[in-house]
C-alpha positions as a Python dict, from the first residue, in 0.01 Angstrom:
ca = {
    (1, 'X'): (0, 0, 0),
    (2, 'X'): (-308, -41, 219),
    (3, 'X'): (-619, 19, -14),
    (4, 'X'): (-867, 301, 155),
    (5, 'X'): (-1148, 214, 376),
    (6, 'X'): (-1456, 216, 208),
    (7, 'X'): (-1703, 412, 464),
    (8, 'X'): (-1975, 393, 226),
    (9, 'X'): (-2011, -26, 169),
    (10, 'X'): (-1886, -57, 519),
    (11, 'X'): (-2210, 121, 638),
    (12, 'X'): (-2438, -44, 390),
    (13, 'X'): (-2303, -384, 518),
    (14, 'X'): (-2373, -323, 890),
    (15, 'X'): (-2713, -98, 817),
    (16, 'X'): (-2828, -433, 591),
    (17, 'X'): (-2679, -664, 891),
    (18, 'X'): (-2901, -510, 1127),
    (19, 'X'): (-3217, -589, 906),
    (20, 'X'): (-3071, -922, 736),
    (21, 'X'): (-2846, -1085, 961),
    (22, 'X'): (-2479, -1126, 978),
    (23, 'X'): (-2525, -1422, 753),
    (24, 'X'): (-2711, -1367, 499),
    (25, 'X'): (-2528, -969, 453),
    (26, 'X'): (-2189, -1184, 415),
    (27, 'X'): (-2338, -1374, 170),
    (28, 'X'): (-2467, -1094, -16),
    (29, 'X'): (-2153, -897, 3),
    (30, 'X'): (-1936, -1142, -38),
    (31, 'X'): (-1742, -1083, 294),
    (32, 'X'): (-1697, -1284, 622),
    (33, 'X'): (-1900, -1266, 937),
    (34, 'X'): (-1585, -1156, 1134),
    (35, 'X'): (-1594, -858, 850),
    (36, 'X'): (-1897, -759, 919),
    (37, 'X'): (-1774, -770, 1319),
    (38, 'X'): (-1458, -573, 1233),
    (39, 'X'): (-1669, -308, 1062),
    (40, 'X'): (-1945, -283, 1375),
    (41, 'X'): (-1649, -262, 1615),
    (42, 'X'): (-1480, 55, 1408),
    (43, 'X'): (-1849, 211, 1409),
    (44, 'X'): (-1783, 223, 1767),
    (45, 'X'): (-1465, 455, 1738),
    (46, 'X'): (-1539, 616, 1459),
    (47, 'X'): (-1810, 867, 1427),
    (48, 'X'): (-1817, 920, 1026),
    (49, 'X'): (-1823, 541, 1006),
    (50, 'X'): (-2092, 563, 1270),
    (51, 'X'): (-2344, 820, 1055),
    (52, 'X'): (-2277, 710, 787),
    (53, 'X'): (-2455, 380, 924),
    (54, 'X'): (-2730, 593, 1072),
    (55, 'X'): (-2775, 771, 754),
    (56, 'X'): (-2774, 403, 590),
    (57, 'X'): (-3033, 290, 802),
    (58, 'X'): (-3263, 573, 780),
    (59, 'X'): (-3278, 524, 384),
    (60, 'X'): (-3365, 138, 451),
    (61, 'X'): (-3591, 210, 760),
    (62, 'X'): (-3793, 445, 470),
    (63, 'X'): (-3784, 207, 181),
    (64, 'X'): (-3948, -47, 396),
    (65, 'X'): (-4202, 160, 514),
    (66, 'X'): (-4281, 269, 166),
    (67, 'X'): (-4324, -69, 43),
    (68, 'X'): (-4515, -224, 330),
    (69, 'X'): (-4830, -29, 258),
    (70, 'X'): (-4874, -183, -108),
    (71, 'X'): (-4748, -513, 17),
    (72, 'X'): (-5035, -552, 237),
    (73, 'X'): (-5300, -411, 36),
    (74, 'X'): (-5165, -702, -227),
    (75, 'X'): (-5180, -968, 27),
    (76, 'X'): (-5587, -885, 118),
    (77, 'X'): (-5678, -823, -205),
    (78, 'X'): (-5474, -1170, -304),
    (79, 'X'): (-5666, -1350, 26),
    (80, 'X'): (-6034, -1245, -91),
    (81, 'X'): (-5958, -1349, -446),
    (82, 'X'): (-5865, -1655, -291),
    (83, 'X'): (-6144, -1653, 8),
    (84, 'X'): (-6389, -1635, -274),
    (85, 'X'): (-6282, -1943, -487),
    (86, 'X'): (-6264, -2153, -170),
    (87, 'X'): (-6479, -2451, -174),
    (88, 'X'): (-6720, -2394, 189),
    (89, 'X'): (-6774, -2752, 157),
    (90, 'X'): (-6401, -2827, 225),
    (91, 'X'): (-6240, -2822, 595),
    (92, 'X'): (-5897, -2745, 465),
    (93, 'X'): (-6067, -2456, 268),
    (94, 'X'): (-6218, -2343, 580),
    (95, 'X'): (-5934, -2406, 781),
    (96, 'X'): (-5692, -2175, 546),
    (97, 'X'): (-5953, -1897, 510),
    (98, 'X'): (-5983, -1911, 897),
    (99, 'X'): (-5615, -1896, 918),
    (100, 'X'): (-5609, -1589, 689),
    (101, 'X'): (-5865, -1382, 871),
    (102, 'X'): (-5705, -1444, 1226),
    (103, 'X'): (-5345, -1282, 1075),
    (104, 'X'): (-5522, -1016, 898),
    (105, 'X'): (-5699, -944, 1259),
    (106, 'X'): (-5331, -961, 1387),
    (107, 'X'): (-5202, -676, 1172),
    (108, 'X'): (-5488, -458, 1226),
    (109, 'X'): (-5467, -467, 1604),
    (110, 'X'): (-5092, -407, 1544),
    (111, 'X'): (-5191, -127, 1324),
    (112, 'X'): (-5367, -40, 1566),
    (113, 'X'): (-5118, -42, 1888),
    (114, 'X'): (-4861, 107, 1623),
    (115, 'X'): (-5026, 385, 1571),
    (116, 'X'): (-5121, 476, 1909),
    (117, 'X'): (-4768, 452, 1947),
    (118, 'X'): (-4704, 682, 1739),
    (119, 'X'): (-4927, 968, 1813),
    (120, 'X'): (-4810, 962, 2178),
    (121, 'X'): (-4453, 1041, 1976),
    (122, 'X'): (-4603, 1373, 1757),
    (123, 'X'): (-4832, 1274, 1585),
    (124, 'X'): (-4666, 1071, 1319),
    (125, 'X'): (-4892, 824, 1115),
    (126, 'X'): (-4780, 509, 994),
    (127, 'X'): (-4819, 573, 616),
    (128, 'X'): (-4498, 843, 673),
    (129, 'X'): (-4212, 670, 555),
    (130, 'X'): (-3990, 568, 788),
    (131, 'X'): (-4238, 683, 1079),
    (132, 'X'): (-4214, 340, 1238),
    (133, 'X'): (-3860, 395, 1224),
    (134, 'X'): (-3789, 713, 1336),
    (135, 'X'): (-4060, 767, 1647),
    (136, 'X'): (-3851, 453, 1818),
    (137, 'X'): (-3516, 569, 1752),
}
């Protein structure tokens, strides 16, 4: 007797794939690759496998957006913690500090492009979860 297909992990696996990797979600999951293809080609043909993947990937889409916030605002304050020990004497000091400042004036201009972006797409601002998400879909 053929066990029931499981819409529910299927969607996880292919919402997670899209993020992860077909890879490293067969890893995870303990499934093969060609799995993982099996599943993406049934979300083709079957609607209620396909929103339940949409549904899937809205959740993930959020909890990422929640998290990056507080992920960067732990990564300056960790950078002028560390800015402030460095030796200025010390070119490899300089050189990482440097390094530092150049991607934190990276993500601000993408900040920056993002959320022009996004106000040309109603107004959404980037703290919103999931607004990165959601005003590209």
């Amino acid at each position: 007797m053929a066990r029931a297909f499981n819409y529910e992990r299927a969607a996880q696996v292919l919402a997670e794939a899209d993020l992860l990797g077909d890879q490293e979600v067969s890893r995870r999951y303990g499934i093969s690759v060609r799995s993982i293809k099996r599943y993406r080609a049934r979300a083709h043909n079957d609607p209620k496998l396909a929103l339940y993947v949409s549904e899937k990937k809205t959740v993930l889409a959020q909890e990422w957006a929640a998290e990056l916030g507080p992920a960067i605002r732990e990564a300056i304050a960790f950078l002028h913690r560390a800015a402030q020990k460095a030796d200025p004497e010390n070119p490899q000091a300089i050189h990482a500090v440097a390094g530092a400042l150049k991607i934190l004036a990276d993500v601000a201009m993408t900040r920056k492009v993002l959320d022009a972006r996004l106000s040309d797409h109603g107004g959404a601002e980037l703290e919103a979860p999931g607004a990165v998400a959601t005003a590209f879909a």
